[in-house]
C-alpha positions in Angstrom: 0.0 0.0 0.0 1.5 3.4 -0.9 1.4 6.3 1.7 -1.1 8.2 -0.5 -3.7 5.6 0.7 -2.7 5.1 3.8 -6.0 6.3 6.7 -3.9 6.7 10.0 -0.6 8.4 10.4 2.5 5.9 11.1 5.9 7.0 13.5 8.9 6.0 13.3 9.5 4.1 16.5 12.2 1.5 17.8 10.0 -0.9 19.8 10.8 -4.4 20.6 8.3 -7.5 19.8 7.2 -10.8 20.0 6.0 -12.5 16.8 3.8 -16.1 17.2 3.2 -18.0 14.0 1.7 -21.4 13.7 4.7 -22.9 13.8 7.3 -20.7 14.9 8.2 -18.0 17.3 10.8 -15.2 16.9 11.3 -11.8 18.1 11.9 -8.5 16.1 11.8 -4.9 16.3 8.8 -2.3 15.0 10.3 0.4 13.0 6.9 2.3 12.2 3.9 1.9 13.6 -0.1 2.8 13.2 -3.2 2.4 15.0 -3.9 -0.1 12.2 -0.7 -1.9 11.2 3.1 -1.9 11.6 6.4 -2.7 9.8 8.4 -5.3 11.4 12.5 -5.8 11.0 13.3 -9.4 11.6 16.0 -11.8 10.4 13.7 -13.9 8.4 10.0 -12.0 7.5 6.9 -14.5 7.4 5.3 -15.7 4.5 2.3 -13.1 2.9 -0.8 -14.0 3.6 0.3 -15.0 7.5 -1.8 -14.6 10.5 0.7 -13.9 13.3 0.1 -12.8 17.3 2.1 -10.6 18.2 2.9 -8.7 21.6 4.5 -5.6 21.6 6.7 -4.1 24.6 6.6 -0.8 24.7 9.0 0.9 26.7 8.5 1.9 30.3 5.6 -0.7 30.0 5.0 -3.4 32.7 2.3 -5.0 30.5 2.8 -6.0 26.8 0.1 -4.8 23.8 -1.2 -8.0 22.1 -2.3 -8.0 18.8 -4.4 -10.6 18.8 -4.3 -11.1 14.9 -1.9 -9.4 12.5 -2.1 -10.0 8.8 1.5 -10.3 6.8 0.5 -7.8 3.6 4.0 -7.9 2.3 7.5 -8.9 3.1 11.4 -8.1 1.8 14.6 -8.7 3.2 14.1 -8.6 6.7 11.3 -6.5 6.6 7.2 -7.1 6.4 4.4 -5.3 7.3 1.0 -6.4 8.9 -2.2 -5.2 9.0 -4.1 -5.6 12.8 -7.3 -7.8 12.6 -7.8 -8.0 16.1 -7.1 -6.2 19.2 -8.9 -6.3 22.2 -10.0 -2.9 23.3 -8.0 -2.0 26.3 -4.6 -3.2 24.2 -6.1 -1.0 21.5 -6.7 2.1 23.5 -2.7 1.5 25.1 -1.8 1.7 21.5 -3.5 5.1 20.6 -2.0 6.3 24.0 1.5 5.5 23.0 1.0 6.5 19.5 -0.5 10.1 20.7 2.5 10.4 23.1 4.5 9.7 20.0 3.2 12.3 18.3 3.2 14.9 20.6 6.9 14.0 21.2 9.4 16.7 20.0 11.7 13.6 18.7 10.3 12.8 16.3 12.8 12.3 12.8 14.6 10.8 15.8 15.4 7.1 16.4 13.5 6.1 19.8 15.0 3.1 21.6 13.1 0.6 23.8 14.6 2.3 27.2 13.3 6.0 26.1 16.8 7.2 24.6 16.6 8.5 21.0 19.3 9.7 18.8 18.9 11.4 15.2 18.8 9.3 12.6 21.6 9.4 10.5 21.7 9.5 6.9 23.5 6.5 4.9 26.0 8.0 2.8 26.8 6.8 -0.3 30.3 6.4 -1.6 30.9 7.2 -5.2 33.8 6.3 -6.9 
């Protein structure tokens, strides 16, 4: 899905989680996430079409969110991106809450790290010879 057709806003976000499939388990880390879906960075992404469970540990959290059913829409080296099915209302409002917090944070275009440190994202540079 392109980011013209995209309905809620995403942030970029460093945030640890848990990924159940039916028959594996793993863990990765969000690198941009919506009330609706995320993107994921793993070592190796599900297949399309997947339906994972995923809890995600937000940071200064006692309590994961669980996703109760997240959709792989696309994967690529490393990387995929899920749409959430189901969430159960209280993990749903704790993920608006973090996701307002997000936005109202003056961080942001800043890399935000599980314990609440952030550093600016650097540029790749490219080397031409």
């Amino acid at each position: 899905m392109s980011w013209e057709h995209r309905t809620h806003r995403r942030v970029l976000t460093v945030v640890p989680v848990l990924i159940f499939g039916e028959l594996f388990h793993t863990k990765g880390e969000i690198v941009n996430l919506s009330r609706n879906g995320c993107v994921i960075a793993v070592a190796q992404a599900p297949e399309k079409g997947q339906e994972l469970h995923l809890l995600v540990q937000i940071p200064n959290r006692d309590t994961s969110i669980e996703i109760q059913v997240a959709m792989v829409k696309w994967n690529a080296l490393g990387l995929f991106g899920v749409e959430f099915v189901r969430v159960n209302t209280p993990h749903q409002i704790s993920l608006q809450h973090y996701l307002s917090m997000m936005d109202s944070c003056p961080l942001l275009g800043k890399l935000v790290h599980p314990d609440g440190s952030a550093e600016v994202a650097q540029p790749r540079r490219q080397v031409v010879a």
